[in-house]
C-alpha positions in Angstrom: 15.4 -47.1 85.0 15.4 -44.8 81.9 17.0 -45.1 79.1 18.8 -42.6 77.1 19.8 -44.8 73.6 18.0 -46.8 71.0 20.6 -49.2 72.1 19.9 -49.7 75.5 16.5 -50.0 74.0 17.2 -53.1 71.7 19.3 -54.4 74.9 16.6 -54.2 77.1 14.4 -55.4 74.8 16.7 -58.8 73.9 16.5 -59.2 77.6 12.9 -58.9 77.7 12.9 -62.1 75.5 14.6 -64.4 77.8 12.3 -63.9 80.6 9.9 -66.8 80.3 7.0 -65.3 82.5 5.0 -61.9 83.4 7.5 -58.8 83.2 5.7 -55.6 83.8 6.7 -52.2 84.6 3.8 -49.7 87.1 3.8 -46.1 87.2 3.1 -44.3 90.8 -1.1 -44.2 89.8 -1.1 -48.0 89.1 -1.0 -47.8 85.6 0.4 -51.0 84.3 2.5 -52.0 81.0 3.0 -55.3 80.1 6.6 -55.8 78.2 6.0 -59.4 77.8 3.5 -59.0 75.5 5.0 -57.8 72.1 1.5 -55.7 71.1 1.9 -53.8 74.4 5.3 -53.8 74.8 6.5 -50.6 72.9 4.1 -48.7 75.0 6.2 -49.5 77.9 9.2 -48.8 76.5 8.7 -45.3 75.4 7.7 -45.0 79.0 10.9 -46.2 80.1 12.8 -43.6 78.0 10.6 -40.5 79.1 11.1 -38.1 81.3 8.9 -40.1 84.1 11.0 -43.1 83.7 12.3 -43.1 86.8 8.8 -43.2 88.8 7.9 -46.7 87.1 8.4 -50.2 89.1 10.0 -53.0 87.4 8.3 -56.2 88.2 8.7 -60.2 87.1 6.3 -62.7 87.9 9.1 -65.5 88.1 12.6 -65.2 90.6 14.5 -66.4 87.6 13.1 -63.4 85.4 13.9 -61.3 88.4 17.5 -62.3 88.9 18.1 -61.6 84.6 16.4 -58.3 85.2 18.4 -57.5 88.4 21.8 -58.7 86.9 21.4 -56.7 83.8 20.4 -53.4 86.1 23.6 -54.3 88.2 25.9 -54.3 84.7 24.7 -51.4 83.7 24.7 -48.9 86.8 28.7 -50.8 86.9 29.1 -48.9 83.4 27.4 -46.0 84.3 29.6 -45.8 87.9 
């Protein structure tokens, strides 16, 4: 997922604050980014709006943080469409 604005940034970001456990993105070598911890979490942002973006997994620790994360993927690839 990549993202091209500073407002799909703050978006994602506001969503990021819902979740209630682990949300993490991992790039192809393993490398891991927390986003639920606000000291680490711009890190993986910028990542998400390079030009690797799309070679990071998404991941939530919780099926409720999942199913925020997967409906807010589905809304925007609906806009996008």
């Amino acid at each position: 997922m990549k993202f091209d604005t500073v407002e799909e940034l703050l978006t994602f970001q506001a969503l990021l604050d819902q979740c209630r456990g682990q949300v993490w993105i991992e790039a192809p070598d393993g490398r891991r980014y927390d986003l639920t911890d606000r000291a680490a979490r711009m890190k993986g942002l910028l990542m998400l709006a390079g030009d690797a973006a799309e070679e990071f997994g998404l991941y939530a620790r919780m099926r409720e943080d999942e199913m925020l994360l997967l409906n807010y993927y589905c809304d925007r690839m609906e806009k996008t469409a």
